[in-house]
Rosetta silent file (secondary structure, phi, psi, omega in degrees, C-alpha in Angstrom):
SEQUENCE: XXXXXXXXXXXXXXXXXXXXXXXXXXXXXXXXXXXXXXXXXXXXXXXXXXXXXXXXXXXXXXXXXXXXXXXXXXXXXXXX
SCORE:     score description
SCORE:     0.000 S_00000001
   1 L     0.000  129.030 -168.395   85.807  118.969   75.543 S_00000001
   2 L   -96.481  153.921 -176.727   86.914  119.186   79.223 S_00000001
   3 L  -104.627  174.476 -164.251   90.834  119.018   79.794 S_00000001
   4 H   -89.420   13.150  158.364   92.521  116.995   82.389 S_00000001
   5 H  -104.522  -45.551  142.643   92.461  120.120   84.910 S_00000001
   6 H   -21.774  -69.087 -178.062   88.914  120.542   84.228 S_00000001
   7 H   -59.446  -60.893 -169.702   88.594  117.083   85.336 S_00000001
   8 H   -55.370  -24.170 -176.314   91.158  116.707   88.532 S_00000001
   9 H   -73.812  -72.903 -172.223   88.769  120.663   89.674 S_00000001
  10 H   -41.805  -22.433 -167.700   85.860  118.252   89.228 S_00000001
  11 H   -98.025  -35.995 -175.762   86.838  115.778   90.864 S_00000001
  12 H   -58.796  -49.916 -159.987   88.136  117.565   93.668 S_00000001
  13 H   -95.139  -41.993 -167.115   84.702  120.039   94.430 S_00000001
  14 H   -89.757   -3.017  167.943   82.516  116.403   94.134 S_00000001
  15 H   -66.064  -48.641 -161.684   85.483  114.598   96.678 S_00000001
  16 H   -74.244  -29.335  163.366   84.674  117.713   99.076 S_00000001
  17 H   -46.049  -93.370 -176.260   80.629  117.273   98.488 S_00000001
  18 H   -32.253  -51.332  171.180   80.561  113.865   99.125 S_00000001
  19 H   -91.711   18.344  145.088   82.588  114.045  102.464 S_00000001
  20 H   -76.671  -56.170  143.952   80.852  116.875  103.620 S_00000001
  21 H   -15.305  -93.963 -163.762   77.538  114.426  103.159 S_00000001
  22 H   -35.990  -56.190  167.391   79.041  112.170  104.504 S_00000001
  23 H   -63.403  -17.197  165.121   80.351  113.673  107.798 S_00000001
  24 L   -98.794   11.045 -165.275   76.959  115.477  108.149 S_00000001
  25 L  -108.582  -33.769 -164.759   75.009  112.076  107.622 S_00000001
  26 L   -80.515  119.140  147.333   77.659  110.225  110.630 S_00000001
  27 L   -47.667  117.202  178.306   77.227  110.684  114.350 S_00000001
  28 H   -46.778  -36.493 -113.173   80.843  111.935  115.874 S_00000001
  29 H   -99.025  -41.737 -174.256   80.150  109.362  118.589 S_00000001
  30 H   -48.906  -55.322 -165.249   79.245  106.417  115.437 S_00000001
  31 H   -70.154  -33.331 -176.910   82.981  107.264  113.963 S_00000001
  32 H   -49.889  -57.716 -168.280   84.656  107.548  117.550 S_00000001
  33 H   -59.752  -42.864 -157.481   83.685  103.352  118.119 S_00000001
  34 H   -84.839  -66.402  165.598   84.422  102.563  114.496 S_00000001
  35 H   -37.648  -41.494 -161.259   88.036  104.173  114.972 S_00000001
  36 H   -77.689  -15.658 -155.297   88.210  102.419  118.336 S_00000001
  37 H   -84.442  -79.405 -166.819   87.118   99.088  116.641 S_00000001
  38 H   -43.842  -47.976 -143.545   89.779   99.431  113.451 S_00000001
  39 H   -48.576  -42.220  177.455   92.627  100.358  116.114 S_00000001
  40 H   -81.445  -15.822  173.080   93.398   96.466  116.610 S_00000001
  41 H   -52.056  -48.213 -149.038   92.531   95.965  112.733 S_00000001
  42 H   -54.462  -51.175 -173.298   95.031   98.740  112.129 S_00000001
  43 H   -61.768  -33.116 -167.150   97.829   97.038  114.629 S_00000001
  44 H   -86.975  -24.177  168.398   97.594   93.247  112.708 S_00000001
  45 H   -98.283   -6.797  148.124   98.044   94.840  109.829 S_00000001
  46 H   -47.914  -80.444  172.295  101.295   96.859  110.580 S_00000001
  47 H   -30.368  -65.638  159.106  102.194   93.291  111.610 S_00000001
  48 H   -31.795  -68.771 -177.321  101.195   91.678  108.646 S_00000001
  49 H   -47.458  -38.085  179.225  103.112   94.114  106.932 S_00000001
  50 H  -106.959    4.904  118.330  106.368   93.836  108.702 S_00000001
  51 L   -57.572    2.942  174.087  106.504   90.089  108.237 S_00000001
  52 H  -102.679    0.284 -169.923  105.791   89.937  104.567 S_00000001
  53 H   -91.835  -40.838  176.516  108.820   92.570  104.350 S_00000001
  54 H   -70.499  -98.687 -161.682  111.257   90.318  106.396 S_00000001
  55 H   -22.540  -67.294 -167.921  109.788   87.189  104.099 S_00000001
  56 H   -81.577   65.312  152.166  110.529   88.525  100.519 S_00000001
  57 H  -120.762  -61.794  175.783  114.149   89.854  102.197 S_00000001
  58 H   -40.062  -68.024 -146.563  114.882   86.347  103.212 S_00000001
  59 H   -78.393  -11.907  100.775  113.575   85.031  100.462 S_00000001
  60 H   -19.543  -81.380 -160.859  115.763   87.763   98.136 S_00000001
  61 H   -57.090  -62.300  173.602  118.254   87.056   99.887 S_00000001
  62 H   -41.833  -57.108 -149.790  118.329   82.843   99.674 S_00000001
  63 H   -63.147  -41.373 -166.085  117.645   84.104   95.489 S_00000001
  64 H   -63.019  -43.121 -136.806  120.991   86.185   95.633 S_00000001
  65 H   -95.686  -10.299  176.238  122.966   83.275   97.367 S_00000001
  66 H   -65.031  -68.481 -172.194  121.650   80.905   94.403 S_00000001
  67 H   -83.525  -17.003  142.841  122.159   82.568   91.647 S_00000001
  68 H   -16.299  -40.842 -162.979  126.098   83.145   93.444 S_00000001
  69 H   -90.135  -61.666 -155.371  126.264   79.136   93.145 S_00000001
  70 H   -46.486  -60.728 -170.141  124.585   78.846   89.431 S_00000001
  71 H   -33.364  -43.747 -128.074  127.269   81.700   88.549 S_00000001
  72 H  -106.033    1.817  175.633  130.237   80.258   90.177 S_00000001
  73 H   -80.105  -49.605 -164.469  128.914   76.277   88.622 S_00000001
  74 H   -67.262   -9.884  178.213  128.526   77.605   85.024 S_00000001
  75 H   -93.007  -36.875  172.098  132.277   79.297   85.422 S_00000001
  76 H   -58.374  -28.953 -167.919  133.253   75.884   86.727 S_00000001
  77 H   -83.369  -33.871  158.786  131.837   74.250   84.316 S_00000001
  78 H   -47.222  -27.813  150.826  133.236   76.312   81.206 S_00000001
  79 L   -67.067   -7.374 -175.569  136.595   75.428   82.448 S_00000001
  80 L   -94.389    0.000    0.000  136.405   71.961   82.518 S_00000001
């Protein structure tokens, strides 16, 4: 029965296989365009990123100012 360090070693020595393959099957020149290619991928998705973080803040925020009102109807309303 292999233990869960026995696995994470295995996994580790066939991670380091595979991208030695890999990097000896790949042309430097093949990866250089295919980095320069992703670079604008890279940029839209930083963007991407920092507008869905500004959305759910807004939208967090509007939720905060909401449940402020529900709060301050149900104390209104228990007084009447």
């Amino acid at each position: 029965m292999l233990t869960k360090n026995d696995l994470q070693q295995i996994k580790a020595i066939v991670k380091t296989e595979v991208n030695g393959a890999i990097q000896s099957q790949v042309p430097p020149i093949v990866t250089g365009i295919l980095q320069k290619e992703l670079k604008p991928v890279k940029k839209d998705l930083k963007k991407i990123r920092r507008d869905l973080e500004f959305a759910v803040g807004v939208l967090d925020r509007d939720r905060w100012k909401v449940e402020k009102r529900v709060e301050v109807l149900e104390h209104q309303a228990q007084v009447v």
